[in-house]
SELUM-776365 format. One record per residue (C-alpha): x, y, z. Coordinates in Angstrom, 3 decimals. Example, Ala and Ser with C-alpha at 12.3 -4.5 7.8 and 13.67 -1.06 7.14 Angstrom:
BEGIN
<<12.300,-4.500,7.800>>
<<13.670,-1.060,7.140>>
This chain:
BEGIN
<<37.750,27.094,184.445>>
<<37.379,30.825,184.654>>
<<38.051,32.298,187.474>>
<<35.637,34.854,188.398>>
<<37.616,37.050,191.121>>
<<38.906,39.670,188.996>>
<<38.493,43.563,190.108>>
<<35.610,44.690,188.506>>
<<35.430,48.226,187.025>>
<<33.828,51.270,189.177>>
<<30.400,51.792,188.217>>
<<29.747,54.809,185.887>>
<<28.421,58.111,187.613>>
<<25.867,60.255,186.282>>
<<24.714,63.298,187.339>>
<<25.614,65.629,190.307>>
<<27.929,63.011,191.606>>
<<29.818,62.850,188.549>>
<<29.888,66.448,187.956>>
<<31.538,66.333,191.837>>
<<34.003,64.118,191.218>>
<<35.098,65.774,187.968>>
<<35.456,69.168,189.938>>
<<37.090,67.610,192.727>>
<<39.893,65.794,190.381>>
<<40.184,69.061,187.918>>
<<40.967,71.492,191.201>>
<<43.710,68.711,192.595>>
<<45.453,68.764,189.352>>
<<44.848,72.457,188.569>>
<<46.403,73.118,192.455>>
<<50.111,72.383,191.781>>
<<52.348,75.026,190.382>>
<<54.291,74.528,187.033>>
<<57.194,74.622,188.762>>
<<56.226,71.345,190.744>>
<<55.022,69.806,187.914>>
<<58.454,70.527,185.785>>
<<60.669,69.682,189.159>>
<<58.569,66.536,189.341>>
<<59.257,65.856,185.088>>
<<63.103,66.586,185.649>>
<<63.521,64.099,188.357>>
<<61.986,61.275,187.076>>
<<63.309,61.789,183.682>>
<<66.663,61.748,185.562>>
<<65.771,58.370,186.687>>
<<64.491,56.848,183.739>>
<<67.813,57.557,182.101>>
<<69.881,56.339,184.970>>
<<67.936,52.545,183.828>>
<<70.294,50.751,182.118>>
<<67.609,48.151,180.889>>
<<65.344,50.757,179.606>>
<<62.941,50.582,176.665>>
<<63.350,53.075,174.052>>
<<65.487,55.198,172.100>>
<<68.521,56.202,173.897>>
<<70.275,59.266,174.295>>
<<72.408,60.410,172.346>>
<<76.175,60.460,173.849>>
<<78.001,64.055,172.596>>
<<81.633,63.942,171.400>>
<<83.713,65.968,172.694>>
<<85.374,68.734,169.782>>
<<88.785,68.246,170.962>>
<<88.044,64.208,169.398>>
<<87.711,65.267,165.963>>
<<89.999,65.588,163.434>>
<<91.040,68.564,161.993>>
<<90.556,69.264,158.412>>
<<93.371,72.536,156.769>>
């Protein structure tokens, strides 16, 4: 049997309201610095990558020069 108690979708907003909302949502997002928004990037980048079970490509480790072999 179906189940019919799943969360239905917000009803869509025409009109003054909508143009409201929009304003309202652009003028939060608009309101933080790029500074906050790059701090904010950083540290969850720096978390992602601390994941040892994460999805993706992973970085890529550098060598270190003194490693290599020399060629004369």
């Amino acid at each position: 049997m179906k189940d019919d108690s799943a969360p239905s979708l917000p009803a869509c907003v025409e009109g003054r309201e909508a143009s409201a909302r929009f304003d309202a949502t652009i003028r939060k997002l608009l309101s933080v610095s790029h500074a906050e928004i790059q701090r904010r990037e950083a540290e969850y980048r720096k978390q992602s990558l601390a994941n040892p079970n994460r999805r993706g490509p992973k970085p890529k480790v550098k060598s270190s020069a003194s490693g290599r072999a020399r060629r004369d």
